[in-house]
N, C-alpha and C positions, 0 to 999 in steps of 0.2 A: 504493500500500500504506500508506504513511505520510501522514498532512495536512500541510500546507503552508501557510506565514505567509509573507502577503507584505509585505513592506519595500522601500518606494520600486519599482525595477522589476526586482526579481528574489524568486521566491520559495524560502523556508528550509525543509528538512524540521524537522517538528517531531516529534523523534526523541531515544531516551535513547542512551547509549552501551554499554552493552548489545545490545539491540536492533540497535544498527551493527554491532556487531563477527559477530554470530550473522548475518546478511542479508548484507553486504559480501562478495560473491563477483568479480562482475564489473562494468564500467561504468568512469566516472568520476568523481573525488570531489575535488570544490575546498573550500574552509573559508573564504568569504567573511567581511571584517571594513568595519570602517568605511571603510578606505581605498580599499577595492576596492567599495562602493557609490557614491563619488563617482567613480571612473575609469569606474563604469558608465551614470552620466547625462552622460558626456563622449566613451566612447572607443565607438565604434559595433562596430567587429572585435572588444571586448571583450566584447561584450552577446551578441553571437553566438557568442562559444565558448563563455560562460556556459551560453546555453540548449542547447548537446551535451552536459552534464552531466546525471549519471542523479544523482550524490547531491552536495548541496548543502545544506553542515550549517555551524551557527550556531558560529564561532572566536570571538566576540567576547561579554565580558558587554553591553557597550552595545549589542548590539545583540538580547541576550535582553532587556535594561530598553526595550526600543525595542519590542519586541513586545508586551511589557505594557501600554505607553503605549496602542498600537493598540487594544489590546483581543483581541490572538490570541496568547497568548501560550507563545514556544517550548517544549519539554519541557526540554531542558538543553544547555550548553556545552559544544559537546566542540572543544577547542583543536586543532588539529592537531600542533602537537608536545607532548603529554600524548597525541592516543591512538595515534601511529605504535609507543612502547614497547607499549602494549599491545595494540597488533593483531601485533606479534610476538609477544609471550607469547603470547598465546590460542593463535595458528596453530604453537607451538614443536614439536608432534607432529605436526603433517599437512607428509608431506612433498611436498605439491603447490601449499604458498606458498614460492614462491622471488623474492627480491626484488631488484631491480638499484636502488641509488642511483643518482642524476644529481644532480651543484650541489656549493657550496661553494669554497672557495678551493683550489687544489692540493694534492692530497696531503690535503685533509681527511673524503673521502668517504672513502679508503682506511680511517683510522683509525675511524668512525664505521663502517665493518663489520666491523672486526675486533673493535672495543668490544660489536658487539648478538649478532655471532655468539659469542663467548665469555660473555656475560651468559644468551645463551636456550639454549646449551650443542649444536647443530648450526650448519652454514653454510644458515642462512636467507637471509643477505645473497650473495648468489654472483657479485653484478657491482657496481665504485662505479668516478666516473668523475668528476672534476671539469672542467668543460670549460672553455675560457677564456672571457678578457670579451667578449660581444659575438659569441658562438658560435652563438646564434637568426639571424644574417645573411648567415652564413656556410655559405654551400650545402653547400659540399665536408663542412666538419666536420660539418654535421647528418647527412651522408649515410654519413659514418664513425661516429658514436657509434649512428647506430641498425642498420649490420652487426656494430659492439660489443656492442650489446645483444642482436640475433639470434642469436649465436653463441654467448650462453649458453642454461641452460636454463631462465632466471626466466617468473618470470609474472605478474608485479609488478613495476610497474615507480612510484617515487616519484622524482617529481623538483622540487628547492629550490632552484628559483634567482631566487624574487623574482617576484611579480605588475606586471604581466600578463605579463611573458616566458613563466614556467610552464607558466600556463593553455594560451597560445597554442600555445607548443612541442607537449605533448601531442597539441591537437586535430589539428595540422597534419599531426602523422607517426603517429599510434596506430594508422593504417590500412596502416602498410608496418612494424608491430612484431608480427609472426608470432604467437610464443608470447604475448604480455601479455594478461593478459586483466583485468588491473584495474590502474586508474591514477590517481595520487595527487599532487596539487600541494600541499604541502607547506610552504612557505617556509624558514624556516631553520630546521628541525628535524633534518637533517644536521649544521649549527654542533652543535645540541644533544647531539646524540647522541655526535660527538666529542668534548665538552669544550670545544669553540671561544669559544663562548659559553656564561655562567649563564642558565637561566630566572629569572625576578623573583622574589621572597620572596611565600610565600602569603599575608602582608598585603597584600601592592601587589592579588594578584586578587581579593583577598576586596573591598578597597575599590574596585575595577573602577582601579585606576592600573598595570597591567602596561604598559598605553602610556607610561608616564612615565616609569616604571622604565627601560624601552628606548628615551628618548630623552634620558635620560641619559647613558647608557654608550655612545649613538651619537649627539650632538647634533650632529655634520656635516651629516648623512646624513637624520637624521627631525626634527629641531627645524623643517624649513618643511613634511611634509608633515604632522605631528601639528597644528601651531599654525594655518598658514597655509591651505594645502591640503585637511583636512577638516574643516577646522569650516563649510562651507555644509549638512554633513550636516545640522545639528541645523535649520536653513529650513529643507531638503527634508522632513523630519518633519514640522515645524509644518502645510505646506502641506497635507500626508497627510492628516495629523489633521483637520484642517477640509475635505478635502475638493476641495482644491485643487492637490494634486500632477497631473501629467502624463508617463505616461514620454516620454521624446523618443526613441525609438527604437518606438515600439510597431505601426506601420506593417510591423515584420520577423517 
């Protein structure tokens, strides 16, 4: 329905945020950025839940200026946490979006539904669940969070707990999640929604440094994977652009 720009070895709908919001009924919906283009010329199980995804839309300005570079260039930026608030407004009168949170640190989903259900003025949030660390390996608890989530009545289901866990989470169980019928990876837009964390100042996105911004305020944690870890992005372009890129997965 929508065209498609391809960057390195996955391709972006090239879609406005409008357009998403009026169409986003059912499927799944990842918001690929820079970091998650280089785990995808590395991590092979990544590349393939990638391509289970129905919508796959541009979180990153670098990588709308990246599309332009190419010569196909995306329609617009739609951040995943900027449009999770507004795919609840939109849906605030139909009551057949019912959303179940997943992610965040304890006790921080709870808050982030009671924050969006008393903002959109019904319980659109009807289920939030913070799981613990390292709960994608743990058989038992996945098998518990998702008779958690069956046993409400959402149908939406977003879950923030950091790429590639996410992604993979989703693909793995969407098939034993009864009611869901749309599903949304997220990242830390549960923090946002609680309060946990600020989004950056719209100077930082205007001048494409919301990366900075948040490796600032998290320099443990993202100072090796901003600095160290994706900057082979900007070779993988170059190569593109001449004509020399290869995906290393494209045999799948």
């Amino acid at each position: 329905m929508f065209p498609k720009v391809k960057i390195l070895n996955l391709e972006i709908l090239s879609i406005s945020k409008h357009e998403l919001l009026s169409n986003l009924e059912q499927g799944v919906l990842f918001t690929p950025n820079v970091d998650h283009l280089i785990k995808l010329q590395k991590n092979k199980e990544f590349y393939k839940v990638y391509k289970e995804a129905e919508w796959v839309i541009c979180d990153s300005t670098i990588l709308h200026l990246t599309s332009r570079l190419l010569g196909s260039k995306i329609k617009e930026v739609i951040s995943g946490s900027d449009f999770f608030p507004e795919y609840c407004n939109f849906h605030k009168n139909n009551e057949a979006v019912k959303i179940f949170l997943l992610g965040a640190a304890p006790g921080i989903a709870e808050i982030a539904k009671q924050k969006i259900n008393n903002r959109i003025g019904r319980n659109i949030i009807v289920g939030a669940h913070s799981p613990s660390f390292g709960f994608d390996k743990n058989i038992r608890e996945c098998s518990e969070i998702v008779d958690m989530i069956n046993q409400t009545d959402a149908t939406v289901l977003m879950v923030g707990v950091g790429a590639p866990k996410q992604e993979k989470w989703i693909i793995e169980h969407k098939r034993s999640l009864n009611r869901i019928r749309l599903f949304m990876g997220l990242g830390a837009t549960i923090d946002f929604e609680a309060g946990n964390k600020k989004r950056a100042p719209k100077i930082f996105k205007k001048l494409c440094l919301e990366w900075f911004y948040r490796m600032m305020k998290e320099p443990n944690r993202l100072i090796k994977r901003y600095i160290l870890d994706d900057l082979p992005y900007f070779y993988f372009i170059f190569k593109q652009k001449i004509g020399k890129y290869s995906n290393p997965f494209e045999e799948f």
